[in-house]
C-alpha positions as CSV (number, residue, x, y, z in Angstrom):
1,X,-2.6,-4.5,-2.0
2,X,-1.0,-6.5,0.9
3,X,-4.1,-7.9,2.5
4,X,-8.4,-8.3,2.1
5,X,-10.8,-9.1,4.3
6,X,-14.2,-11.3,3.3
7,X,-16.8,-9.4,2.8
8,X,-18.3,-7.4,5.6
9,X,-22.5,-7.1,5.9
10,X,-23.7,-5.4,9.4
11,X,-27.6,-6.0,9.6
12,X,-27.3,-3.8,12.7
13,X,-25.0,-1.1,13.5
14,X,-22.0,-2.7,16.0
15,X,-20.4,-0.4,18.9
16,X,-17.3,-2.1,17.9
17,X,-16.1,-4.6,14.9
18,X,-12.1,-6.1,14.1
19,X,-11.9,-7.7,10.8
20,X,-9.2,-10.4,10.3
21,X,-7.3,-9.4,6.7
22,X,-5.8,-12.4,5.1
23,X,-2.9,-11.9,2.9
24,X,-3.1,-11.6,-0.9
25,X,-0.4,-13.7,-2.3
26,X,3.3,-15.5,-0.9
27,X,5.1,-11.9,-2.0
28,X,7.9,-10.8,0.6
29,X,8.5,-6.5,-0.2
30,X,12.6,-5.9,0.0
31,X,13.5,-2.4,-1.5
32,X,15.9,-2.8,-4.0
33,X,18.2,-0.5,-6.5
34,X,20.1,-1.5,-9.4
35,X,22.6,0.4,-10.9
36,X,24.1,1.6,-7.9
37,X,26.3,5.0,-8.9
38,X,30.1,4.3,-7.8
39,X,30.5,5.7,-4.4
40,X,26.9,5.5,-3.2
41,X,24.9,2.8,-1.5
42,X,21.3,1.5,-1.7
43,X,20.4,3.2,1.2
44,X,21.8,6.6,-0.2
45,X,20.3,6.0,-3.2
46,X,16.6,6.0,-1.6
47,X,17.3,8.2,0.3
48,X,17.9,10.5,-2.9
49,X,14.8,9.2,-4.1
50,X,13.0,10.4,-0.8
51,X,14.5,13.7,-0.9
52,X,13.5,14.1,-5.0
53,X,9.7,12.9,-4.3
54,X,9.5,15.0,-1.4
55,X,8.4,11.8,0.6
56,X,6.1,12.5,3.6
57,X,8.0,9.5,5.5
58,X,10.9,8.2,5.1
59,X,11.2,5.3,2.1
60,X,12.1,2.0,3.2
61,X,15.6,1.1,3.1
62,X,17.8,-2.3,2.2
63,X,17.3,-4.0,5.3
64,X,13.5,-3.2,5.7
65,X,11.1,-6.4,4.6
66,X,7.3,-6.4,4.9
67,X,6.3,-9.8,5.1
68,X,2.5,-11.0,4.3
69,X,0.6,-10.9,7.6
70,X,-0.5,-13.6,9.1
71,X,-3.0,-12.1,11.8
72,X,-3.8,-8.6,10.7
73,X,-6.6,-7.0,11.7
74,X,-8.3,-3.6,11.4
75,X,-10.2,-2.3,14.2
76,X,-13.2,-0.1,15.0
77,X,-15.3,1.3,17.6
78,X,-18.5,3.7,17.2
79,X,-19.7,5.1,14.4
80,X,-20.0,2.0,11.7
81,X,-23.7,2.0,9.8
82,X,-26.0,-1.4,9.0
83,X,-24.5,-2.2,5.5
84,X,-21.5,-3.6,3.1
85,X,-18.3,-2.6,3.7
86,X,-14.5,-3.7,2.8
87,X,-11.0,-3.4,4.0
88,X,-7.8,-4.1,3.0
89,X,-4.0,-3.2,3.6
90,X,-1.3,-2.0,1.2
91,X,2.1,-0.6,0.7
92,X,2.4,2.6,-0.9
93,X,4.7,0.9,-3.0
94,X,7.3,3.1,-5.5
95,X,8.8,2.4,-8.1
96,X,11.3,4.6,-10.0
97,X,13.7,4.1,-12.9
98,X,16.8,7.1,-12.7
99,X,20.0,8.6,-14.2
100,X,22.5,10.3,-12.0
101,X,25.3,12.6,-13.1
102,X,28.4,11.2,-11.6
103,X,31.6,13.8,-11.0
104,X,33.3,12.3,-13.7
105,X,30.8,13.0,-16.4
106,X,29.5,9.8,-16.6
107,X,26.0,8.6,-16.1
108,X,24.9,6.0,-13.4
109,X,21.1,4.6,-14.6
110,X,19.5,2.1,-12.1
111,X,15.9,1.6,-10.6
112,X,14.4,2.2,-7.5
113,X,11.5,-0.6,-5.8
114,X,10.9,0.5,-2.6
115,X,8.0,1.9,-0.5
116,X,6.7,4.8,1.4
117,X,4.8,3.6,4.3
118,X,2.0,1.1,5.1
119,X,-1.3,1.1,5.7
120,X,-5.0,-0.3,6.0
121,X,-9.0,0.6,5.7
122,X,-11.7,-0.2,6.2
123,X,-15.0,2.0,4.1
124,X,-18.6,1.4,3.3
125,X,-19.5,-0.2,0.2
126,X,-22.2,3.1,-0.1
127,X,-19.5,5.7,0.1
128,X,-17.8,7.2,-3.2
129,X,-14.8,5.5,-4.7
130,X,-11.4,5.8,-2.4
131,X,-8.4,7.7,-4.1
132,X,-6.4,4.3,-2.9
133,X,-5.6,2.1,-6.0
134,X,-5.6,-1.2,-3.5
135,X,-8.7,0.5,-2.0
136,X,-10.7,0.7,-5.4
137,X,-9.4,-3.0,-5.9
138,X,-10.9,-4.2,-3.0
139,X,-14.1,-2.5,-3.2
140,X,-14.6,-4.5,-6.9
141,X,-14.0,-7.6,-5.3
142,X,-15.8,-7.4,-2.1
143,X,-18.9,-5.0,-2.3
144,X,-21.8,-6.0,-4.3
145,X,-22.2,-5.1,-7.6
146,X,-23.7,-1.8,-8.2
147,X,-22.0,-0.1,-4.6
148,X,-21.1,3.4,-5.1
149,X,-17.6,2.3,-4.0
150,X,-17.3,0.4,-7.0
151,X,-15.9,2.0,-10.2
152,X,-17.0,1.4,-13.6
153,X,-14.2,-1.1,-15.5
């Protein structure tokens, strides 16, 4: 999780609404790989990765950062009930330790931080728990205890 907003209460139901997520934390994302095998670069090594997870979008590469944001906001328009809800933002970070065989019989071991995309929500408090980890996160520590959204510890 990237990002949170405050808590969200709508005694009425808005036509629109933009929430203003602060960041969580000082951390600046930078895909990295250690253990580079000889011949190959970071950016061939992810994109290895990419290929072996079968990666929707393409993973971020060396030069990529994501930076906390300082004015991010999600934004709705119709359809928003009276009632709690919470948003947040995240990466879809991925982190991956590996081996590669190298042509001269040899093994290459590294790891792999990097991420697959980014993204944001915004859900009521009343709905069932999101498959999101920085979803569920956000629901425990903005929605009021007891919400369907939040899961059991």
């Amino acid at each position: 999780m990237t990002a949170l907003s405050d808590p969200i209460r709508f005694a009425e139901e808005p036509d629109t609404y933009s929430v203003r997520l602060e960041a969580v934390g000082d951390t600046v994302y930078r895909p990295s790989v250690t253990g580079t095998p000889r011949g190959a670069d970071a950016a061939a090594v992810i994109k290895a990765l990419g290929g072996h997870l079968k990666a929707v979008r393409p993973l971020a590469g060396p030069s990529e950062t994501e930076r906390p944001a300082q004015d991010h906001f999600v934004e709705y328009r119709k359809g928003l009930d009276r009632g709690a809800y919470y948003a947040w933002a995240a990466l879809d970070l991925v982190d991956a330790d590996f081996t590669h065989a190298c042509g001269d019989g040899t093994r290459a071991r590294g790891h792999v931080r990097t991420w697959e995309g980014a993204g944001a929500g915004m859900l009521p408090c009343s709905a069932e728990p999101t498959d999101e980890a920085a979803g569920r996160i956000a629901a425990q520590r903005l929605c009021p205890t007891g919400s369907e959204a939040v899961e059991p510890l």
